[in-house]
N, C-alpha and C positions, 0 to 999 in steps of 0.2 A: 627506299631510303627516306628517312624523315625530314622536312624540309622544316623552313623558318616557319611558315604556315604552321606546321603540326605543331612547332613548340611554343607555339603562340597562343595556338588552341588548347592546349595542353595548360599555360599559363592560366589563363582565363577560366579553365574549369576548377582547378585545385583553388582559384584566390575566389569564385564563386563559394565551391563547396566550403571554405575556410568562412565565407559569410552567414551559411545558413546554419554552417556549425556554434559562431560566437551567439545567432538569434537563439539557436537550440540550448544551448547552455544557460543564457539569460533566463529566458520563458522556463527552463526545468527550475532553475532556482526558485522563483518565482511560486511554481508552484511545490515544491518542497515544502516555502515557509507559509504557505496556504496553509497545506495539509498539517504541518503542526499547530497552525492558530486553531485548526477545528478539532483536533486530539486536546490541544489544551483547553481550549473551550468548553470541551465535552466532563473532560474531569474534572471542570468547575461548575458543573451541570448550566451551563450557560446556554440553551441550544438551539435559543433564537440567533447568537450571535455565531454557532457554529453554523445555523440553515444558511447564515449570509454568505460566510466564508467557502460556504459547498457552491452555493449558485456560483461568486467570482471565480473560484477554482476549474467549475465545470467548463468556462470559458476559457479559461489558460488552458486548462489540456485540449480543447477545440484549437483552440491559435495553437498550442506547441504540435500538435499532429498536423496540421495545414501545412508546416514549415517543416516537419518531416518529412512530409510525401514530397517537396524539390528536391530531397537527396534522401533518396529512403537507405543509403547503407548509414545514417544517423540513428534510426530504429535501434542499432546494436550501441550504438554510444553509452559507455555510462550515463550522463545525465538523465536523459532520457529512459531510459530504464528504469532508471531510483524514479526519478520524477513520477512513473505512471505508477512505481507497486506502493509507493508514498501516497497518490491518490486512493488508491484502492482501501491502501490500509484506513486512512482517513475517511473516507466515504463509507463505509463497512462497519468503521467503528461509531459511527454517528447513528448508522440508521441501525445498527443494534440495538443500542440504548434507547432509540424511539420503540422500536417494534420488537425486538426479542429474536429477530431475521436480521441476513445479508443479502444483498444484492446480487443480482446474478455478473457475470463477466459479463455476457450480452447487452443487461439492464445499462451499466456504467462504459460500457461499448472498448473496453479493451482486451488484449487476446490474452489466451489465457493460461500462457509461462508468467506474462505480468501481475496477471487475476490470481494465482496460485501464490504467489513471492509476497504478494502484497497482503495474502489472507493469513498466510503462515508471520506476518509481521504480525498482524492485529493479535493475535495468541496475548502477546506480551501486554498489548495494552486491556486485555482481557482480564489478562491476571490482576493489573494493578486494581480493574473494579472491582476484581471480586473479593482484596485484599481490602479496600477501602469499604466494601459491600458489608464482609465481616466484620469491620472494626468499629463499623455503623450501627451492628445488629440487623442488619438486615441477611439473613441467613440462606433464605429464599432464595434473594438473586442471587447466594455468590456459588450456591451449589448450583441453580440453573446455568452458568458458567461454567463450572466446571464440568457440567453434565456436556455442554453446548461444545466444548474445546476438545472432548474425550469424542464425538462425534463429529467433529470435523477432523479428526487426528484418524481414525478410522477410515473415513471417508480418501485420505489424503494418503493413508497407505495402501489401496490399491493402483496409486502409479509406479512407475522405473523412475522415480526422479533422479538425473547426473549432475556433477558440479554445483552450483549456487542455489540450485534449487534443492539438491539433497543437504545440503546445507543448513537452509533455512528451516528442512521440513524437519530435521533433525531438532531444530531449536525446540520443535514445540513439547517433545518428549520432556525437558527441562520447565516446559511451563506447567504440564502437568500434574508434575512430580510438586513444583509448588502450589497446585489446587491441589492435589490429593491433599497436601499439609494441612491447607485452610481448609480444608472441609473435617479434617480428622479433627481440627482445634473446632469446629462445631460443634461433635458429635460427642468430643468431651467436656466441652460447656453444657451439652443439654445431659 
């Protein structure tokens, strides 16, 4: 039978867990609006002030994973979740634009349903470069983009993706289908 002890203890776990849950939510927002200062940064090719925005970020997903492992069923929390394929997208989509590469899951240290959710997000901000790439005359990058996203879209259907993940991975068919556009409105400009 459970005594006053057990619901005490009982108490004291769930108003714990309810603490590390409110740090966990804080710390993901946090780095939410990281990760869009450095997507916005980036499409203002500003990318000294996106390197900044990746160092502080790096540190919020360090602090918001700390605070995860005292209550790891947090891991499955929404915030938490957004929070880490937001980073990913963010980080991903910065060192694209440097290097023409993505980072690996291992590289940016998170697992990799997160690393996957958050690569299938960047598609989207993919496309907007290569919309902007086009409309720049820069023809170059916006087909290396869409060469880049047809090969990641490849790569990404050899899994069983379920739920959220066949979701997202679904989106990127739609991003495609707007690079094949942009590339067709090159190939009738030249």
């Amino acid at each position: 039978m459970a005594t006053k002890k057990d619901f005490e203890n009982m108490r004291k776990e769930l108003k714990n867990f309810e603490k590390h849950r409110e740090i966990v939510i804080s710390k993901s927002r946090e780095v939410i609006q990281l990760s869009k200062k450095i997507i916005y940064a980036v499409h203002r090719s500003d990318i000294k002030l996106a390197e900044k925005h990746l160092k502080e970020i790096k540190v919020k997903v360090n602090e918001l994973d700390k605070e995860v492992c005292k209550s790891p069923e947090l891991v499955y929390n929404g915030p938490y979740k957004v929070a880490v394929q937001e980073f990913v997208e963010a980080a991903c989509y910065l060192e694209f634009v440097k290097t023409k590469e993505i980072p690996s899951a291992k590289q940016l240290k998170v697992n990799t349903e997160s690393y996957i959710a958050g690569i299938c997000d960047l598609t989207g901000e993919l496309v907007r470069k290569a919309i902007n790439s086009a409309i720049n005359n820069d023809y170059e990058q916006a087909l290396f983009i869409k060469n880049f996203v047809n090969d990641l879209y490849n790569e990404l259907m050899l899994f069983d993706f379920r739920n959220e993940l066949r979701r997202k991975f679904d989106s990127i068919k739609y991003d495609l289908k707007k690079l094949d556009d942009v590339a067709l409105g090159i190939k009738l400009k030249k």
